[in-house]
C-alpha positions as CSV (number, residue, x, y, z in Angstrom):
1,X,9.2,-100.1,-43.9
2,X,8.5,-101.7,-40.7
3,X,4.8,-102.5,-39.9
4,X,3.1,-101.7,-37.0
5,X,4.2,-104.8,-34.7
6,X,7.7,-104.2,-35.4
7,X,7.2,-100.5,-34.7
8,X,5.4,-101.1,-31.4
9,X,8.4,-104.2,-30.6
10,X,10.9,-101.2,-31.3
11,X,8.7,-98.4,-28.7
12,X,8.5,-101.6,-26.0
13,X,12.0,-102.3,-26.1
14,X,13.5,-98.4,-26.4
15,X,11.0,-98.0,-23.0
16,X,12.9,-100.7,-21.7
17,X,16.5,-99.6,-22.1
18,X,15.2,-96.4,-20.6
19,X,14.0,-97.8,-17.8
20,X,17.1,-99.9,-17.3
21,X,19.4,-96.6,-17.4
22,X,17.2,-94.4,-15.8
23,X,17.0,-97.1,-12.8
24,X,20.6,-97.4,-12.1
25,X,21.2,-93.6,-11.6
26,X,21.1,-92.5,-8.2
27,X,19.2,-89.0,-8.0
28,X,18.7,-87.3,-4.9
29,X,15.2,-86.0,-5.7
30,X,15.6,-83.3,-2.7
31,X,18.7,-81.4,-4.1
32,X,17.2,-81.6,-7.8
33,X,13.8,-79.9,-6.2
34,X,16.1,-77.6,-4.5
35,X,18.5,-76.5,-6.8
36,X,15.5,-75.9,-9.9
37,X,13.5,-73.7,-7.2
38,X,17.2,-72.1,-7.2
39,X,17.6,-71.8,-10.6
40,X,13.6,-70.2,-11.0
41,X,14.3,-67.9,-8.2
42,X,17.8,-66.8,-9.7
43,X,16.4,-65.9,-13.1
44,X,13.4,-64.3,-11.4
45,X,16.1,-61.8,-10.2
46,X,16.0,-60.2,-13.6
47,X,12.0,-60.5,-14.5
48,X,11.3,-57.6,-12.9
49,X,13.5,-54.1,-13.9
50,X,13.0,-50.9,-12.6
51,X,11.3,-49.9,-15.9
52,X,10.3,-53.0,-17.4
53,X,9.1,-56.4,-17.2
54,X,11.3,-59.2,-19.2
55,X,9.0,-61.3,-20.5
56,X,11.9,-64.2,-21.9
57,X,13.1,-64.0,-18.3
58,X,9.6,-65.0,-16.9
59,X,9.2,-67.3,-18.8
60,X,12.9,-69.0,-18.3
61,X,12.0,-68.8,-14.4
62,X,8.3,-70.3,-14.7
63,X,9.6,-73.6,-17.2
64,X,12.6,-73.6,-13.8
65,X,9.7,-73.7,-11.4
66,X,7.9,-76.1,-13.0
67,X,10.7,-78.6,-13.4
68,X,11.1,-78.0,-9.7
69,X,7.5,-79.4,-8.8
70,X,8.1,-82.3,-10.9
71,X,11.8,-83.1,-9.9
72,X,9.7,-84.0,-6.5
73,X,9.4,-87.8,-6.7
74,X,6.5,-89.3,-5.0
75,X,7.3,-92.6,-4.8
76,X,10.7,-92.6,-4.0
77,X,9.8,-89.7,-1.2
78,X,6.5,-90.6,0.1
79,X,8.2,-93.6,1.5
80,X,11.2,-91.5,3.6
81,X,9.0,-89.4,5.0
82,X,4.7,-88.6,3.9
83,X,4.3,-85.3,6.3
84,X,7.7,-83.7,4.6
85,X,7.0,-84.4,1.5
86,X,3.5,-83.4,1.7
87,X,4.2,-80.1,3.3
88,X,7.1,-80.1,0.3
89,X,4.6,-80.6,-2.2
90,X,2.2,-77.5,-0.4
91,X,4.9,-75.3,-0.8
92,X,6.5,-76.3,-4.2
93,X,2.5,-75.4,-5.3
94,X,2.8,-71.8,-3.7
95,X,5.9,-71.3,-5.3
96,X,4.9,-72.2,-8.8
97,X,1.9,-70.2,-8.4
98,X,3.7,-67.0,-7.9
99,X,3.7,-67.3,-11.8
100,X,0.3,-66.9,-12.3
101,X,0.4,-67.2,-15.8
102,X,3.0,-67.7,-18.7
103,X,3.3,-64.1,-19.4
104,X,3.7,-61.9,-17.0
105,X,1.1,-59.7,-15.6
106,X,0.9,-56.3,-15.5
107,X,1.8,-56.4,-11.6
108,X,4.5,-59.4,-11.4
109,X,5.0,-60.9,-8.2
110,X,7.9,-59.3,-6.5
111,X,11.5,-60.7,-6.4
112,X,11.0,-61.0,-2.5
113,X,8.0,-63.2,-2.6
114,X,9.4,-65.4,-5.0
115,X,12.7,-65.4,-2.7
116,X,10.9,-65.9,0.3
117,X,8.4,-69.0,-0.7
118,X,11.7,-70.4,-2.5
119,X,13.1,-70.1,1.2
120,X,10.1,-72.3,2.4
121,X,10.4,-74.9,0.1
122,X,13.9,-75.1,0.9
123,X,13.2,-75.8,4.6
124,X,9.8,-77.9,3.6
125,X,12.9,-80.3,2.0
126,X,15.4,-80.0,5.0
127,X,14.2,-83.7,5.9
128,X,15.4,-85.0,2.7
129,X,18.6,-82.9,2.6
């Protein structure tokens, strides 16, 4: 059994290999945002039927939407370029909020909205793409 240094030595130097890795990968934070808004949007398609609601669907689409808000890296794109990536972040929050909560309501948003706002965020990005 290891005691509580040793565990917290372990935690320390696990975080550290992680950081390592992580650091030498070259993400494009843009496309990532992009393509979970894609993703979302795609399996919003089949949230709303013309007889019913799919609540797995919703649910699929919302955890894709909400990847998408935090695929967009502040640190890394506050530095390109603050005004696109705050207008970014304005309209990554309008499209996550078309899910207004983790069931759907009795009214989902419609397919269009969802594809529209995803089309804003999509040109919110175009700086970065």
């Amino acid at each position: 059994n290891l005691n509580r240094a040793q565990m917290m030595a372990r935690i320390r130097a696990t975080d550290a290999e992680l950081d390592r890795v992580l650091g030498g990968l070259d993400v494009d934070y843009a496309v990532l945002t992009v393509r979970m808004v894609d993703i979302a949007t795609g399996l919003y398609q089949g949230v709303v039927q013309d007889d019913f609601v799919d609540p797995i669907e919703s649910q699929h689409s919302l955890g894709a939407a909400r990847a998408a808000r935090v695929s967009l890296n502040q640190d890394v794109m506050q530095r390109r370029n603050l005004r696109a990536y705050l207008q970014a972040q304005r309209e990554l929050d309008r499209f996550v909020r078309l899910w207004p909560q983790t069931t759907p309501p009795e009214q989902p948003t419609p397919y269009r909205e969802v594809l529209a706002q995803a089309s804003r965020v999509r040109l919110a990005l175009s700086p970065f793409l």
